[in-house]
Phi, psi and omega in degrees: 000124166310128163308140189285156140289151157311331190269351168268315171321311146314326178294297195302328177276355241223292198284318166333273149355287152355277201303309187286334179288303182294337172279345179272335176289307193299304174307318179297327206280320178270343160298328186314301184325297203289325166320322185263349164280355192258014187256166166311104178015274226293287180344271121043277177321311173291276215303318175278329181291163196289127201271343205245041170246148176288111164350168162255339180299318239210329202233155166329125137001312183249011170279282195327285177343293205286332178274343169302287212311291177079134171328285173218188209193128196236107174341294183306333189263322190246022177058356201258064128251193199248058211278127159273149191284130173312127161300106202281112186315158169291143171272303178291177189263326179213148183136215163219183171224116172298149201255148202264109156263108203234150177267156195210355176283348202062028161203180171239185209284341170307328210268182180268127166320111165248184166266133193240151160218115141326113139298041201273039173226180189271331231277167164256118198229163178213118173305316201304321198297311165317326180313277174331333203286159189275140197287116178277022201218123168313170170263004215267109158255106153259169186266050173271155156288144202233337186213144169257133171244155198225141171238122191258357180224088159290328179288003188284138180250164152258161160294207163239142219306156178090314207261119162226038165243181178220149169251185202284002168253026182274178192192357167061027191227130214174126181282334177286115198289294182321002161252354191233194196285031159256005162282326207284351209266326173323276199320325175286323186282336150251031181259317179288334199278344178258026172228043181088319174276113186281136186239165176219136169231140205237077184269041182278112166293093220268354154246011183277336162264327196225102183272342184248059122222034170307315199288348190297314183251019148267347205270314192267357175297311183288302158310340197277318189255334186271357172280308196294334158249083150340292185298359164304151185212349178207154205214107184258169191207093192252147201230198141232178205262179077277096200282147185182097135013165175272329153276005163104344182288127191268131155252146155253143160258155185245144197191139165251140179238119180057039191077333185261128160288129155284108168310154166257137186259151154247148179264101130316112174252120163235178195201173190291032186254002190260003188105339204278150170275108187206068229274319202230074171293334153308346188274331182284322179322300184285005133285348166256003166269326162309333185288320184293301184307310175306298182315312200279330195291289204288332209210055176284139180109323182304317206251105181297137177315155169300155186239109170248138186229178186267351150323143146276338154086291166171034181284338156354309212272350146168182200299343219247021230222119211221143168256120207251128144246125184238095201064203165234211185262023167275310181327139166281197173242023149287309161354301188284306159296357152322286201289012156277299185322319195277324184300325190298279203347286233281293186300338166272340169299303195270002166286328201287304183334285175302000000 
């Protein structure tokens, strides 16, 4: 048997080398997952976040806007739409099917109002903790604009006053504005306005051509409008619900307030946990927890648990920046507009407060 040259020994040591290198990069490299779950939140956080997004510390107002914003924007990484539950066709042919009314706040008008949460994310979360946290939005109202309302699904309907069935062609769905949540964000939007807080309302339905880009071009609607108003400070995105049984049965939840019935409203929340850069999603928390504290103090029974989802809903663009469900599609749209009317009252209290 030939004996190895010095120069094939060196190659075979040489490729050795490579080989074991390129196999140790490759295991770290498929470790980064577990790692970064075994690290601490906060950490974690740092370590993952976008190295090339703009600070909120370091960059402009309308830089940030613009760098949140992005060139273009992918639904699947940051979760941040909305799947509404399918409506279920009617088994009959001809009638109708009656809608269910129900309370959804989780306590009744005897009881004492607390704070409740739907959780639907991994994060740990306790509302009470939020109470203490300092309010991220000044309190200084000028006549400048101060809240936007925005509809990223404008086509969701209601019935019609009165009405509390539907028949097997309904379908909640509508171009027509005097039916859907783009009358109620009227009625909120001049009800803050005769109480001082200047609003703009943007009643463009950003899903009636394309629905799964709906939240893409509500998203750049909205960066788009807090650049050219800076003084914008709170941005509601308003929707309506959809409630359904396991059998199929449509509820609204419902509530009388001062003699009238009211949809009950929910506060949406979202956070970075669906992918989106959305690092300081407590700040939006803590302003839907004052809103809430505020509602159940003014309006008890109106108001539905707070909702945290992993989705971000585009709140990422500022603290002030909350997604409202105002009844559901059982409701009727007088229903809905009570609870706007009763929700400004609440929502102009608690900017003034704070």
């Amino acid at each position: 048997m030939n004996r190895l040259t010095n120069r094939q020994k060196m190659l075979i040591k040489k490729y050795t080398l490579l080989t074991v290198s390129i196999l140790l990069i490759t295991g770290i490299f498929l470790s980064i997952p577990s790692i970064a779950r075994a690290l601490p939140r906060s950490l974690a956080e740092a370590l993952t976040r976008n190295p090339s997004a703009v600070s909120d510390e370091t960059a402009s107002e309308p830089d940030r806007l613009t760098a949140l914003m992005g060139d273009s924007f992918t639904a699947i990484l940051g979760f941040d739409y909305e799947a509404e539950p399918e409506i279920p066709i009617l088994d009959i042919t001809e009638g109708a099917k009656f809608v269910q009314a129900v309370n959804l706040c989780w306590y009744t008008i005897d009881e004492e109002p607390q704070l409740y949460l739907i959780n639907r994310t991994n994060f740990s979360v306790n509302l009470n903790d939020f109470r203490s946290n300092e309010y991220p939005i000044s309190r200084e109202i000028g006549s400048e604009p101060t809240v936007l309302i925005v509809h990223t699904h404008g086509t969701e309907s209601y019935l019609a006053p009165g009405i509390d069935y539907y028949t097997p062609n309904e379908s909640f769905r509508s171009t027509d504005e005097s039916k859907t949540v783009v009358a109620v964000g009227k009625v909120l939007a001049e009800e803050l306005n005769k109480r001082g807080i200047v609003t703009i309302h943007d009643t463009v339905m950003h899903d009636k051509d394309d629905y799964s880009n709906a939240y893409t071009n509500s998203k750049r609607a909205v960066a788009e409008m807090l650049k050219k108003y800076p003084t914008i400070k709170y941005v509601i995105d308003l929707h309506r619900d959809a409630v359904f049984t396991s059998d199929g049965t449509n509820q609204k939840p419902v509530t009388a307030i001062n003699g009238q019935p009211a949809a009950q409203v929910m506060l949406v929340v979202g956070t970075n946990q669906g992918g989106a850069d959305h690092p300081n999603w407590r700040k939006n928390l803590t302003v839907a927890v004052a809103l809430q504290e505020t509602m159940n103090r003014d309006y008890p029974t109106l108001s539905r648990p707070i909702c945290l989802r992993s989705a971000s809903f585009n709140q990422q663009l500022s603290p002030g920046y909350l997604l409202l469900e105002v009844g559901s599609c059982g409701n009727t749209i007088e229903e809905a507009k009570n609870a706007a009317k009763l929700f400004a009252a609440a929502f102009a209290s608690t900017i003034k407060q704070n």
